[in-house]
Structure formats: structure tokens, C-alpha cells
C-alpha positions in Angstrom: -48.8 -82.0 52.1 -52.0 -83.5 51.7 -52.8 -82.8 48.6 -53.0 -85.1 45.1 -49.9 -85.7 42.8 -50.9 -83.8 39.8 -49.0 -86.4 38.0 -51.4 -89.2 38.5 -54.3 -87.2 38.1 -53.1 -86.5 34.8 -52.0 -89.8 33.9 -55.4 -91.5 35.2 -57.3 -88.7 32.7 -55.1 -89.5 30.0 -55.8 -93.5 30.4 -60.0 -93.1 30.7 -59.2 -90.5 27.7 -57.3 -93.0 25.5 -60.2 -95.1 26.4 -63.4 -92.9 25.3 -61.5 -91.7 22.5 -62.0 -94.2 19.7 -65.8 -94.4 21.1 -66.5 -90.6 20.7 -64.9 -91.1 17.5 -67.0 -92.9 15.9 -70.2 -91.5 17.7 -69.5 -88.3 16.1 -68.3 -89.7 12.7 -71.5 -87.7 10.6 -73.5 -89.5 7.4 -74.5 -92.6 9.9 -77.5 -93.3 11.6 -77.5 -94.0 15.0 -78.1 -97.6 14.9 -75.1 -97.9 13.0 -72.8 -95.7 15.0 -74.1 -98.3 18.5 -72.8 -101.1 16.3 -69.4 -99.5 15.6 -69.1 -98.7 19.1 -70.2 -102.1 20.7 -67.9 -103.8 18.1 -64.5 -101.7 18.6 -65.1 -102.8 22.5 -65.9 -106.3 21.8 -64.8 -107.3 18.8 -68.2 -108.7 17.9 -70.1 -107.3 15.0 -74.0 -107.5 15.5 -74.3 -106.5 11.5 -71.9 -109.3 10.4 -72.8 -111.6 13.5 -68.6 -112.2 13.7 -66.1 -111.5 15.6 -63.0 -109.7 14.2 -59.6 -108.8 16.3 -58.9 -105.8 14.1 -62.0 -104.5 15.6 -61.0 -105.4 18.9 -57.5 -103.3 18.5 -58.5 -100.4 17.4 -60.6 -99.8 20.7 -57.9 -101.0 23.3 -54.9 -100.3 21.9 -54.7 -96.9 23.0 -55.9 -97.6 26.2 -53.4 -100.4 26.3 -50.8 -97.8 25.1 -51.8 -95.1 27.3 -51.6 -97.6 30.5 -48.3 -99.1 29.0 -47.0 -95.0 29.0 -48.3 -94.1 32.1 -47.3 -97.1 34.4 -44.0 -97.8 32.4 -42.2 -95.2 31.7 -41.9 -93.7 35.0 -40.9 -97.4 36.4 -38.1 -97.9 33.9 -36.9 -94.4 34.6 -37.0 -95.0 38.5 -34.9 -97.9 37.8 -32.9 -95.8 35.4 -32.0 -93.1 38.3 -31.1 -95.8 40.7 -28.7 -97.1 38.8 
């Protein structure tokens, strides 16, 4: 009564954590400098690489995609089992 479903709490933590996460990654990655370890990060969220001055999709993937899966988890799996349990 009144109070928040722990179950989307969780689920929206786990989404802006699977978002972060390849970001933190590679700002704690040691042996870089910090200019380099801005570039990694700007280019897993974009794609574009201010080093290389290209874009790459690989680069692109490997900062959404667990985001992507995360929401894909969190949003539908509980949908497909509600449809599941009305059936």
C-alpha cells in the first residue's frame, strides 16, 4: 500500500547499471592516460573514434548491447511470462 515495487526498482538499477558498466570499464582499465580512456568512452557510446576520425559499429555494440539486453530482460521476460500465466 503505497509503497514502490521492489521489482522495478531493481529492474530500473539493473538497466542504468548495464548502461555505466562498459563506461566504468574502461575508465578504470589502468596503463592509459586519461585522454585515451575519454576516447574509449566517447567511442563505445557513439561509435565514432576521435583517434581514428571513423566510425565503427563494433564500437557502438559493445556499449549498448547490455543495456539493450538488460531492457530486453527487464521489459520482456516478465511480458511473455504474463502471457504465459494467462494462457
Amino acid at each position: 500500500m503505497g509503497g514502490k515495487n521492489l521489482q522495478t526498482t531493481v529492474f530500473k538499477w539493473l538497466r542504468i547499471a548495464a548502461l555505466v558498466g562498459p563506461g566504468v570499464s574502461m575508465a578504470v582499465t589502468p596503463g592509459r592516460s586519461t585522454e585515451a580512456k575519454v576516447s574509449d568512452i566517447l567511442s563505445i557510446y557513439t561509435g565514432y573514434s576521435i583517434e581514428q576520425k571513423n566510425f565503427q559499429m563494433e564500437r557502438l555494440a559493445t556499449g549498448w548491447t547490455p543495456f539493450l539486453m538488460a531492457t530486453l530482460a527487464t521489459y520482456g521476460i516478465p511480458k511473455i511470462a504474463g502471457i504465459i500465466r494467462r494462457l
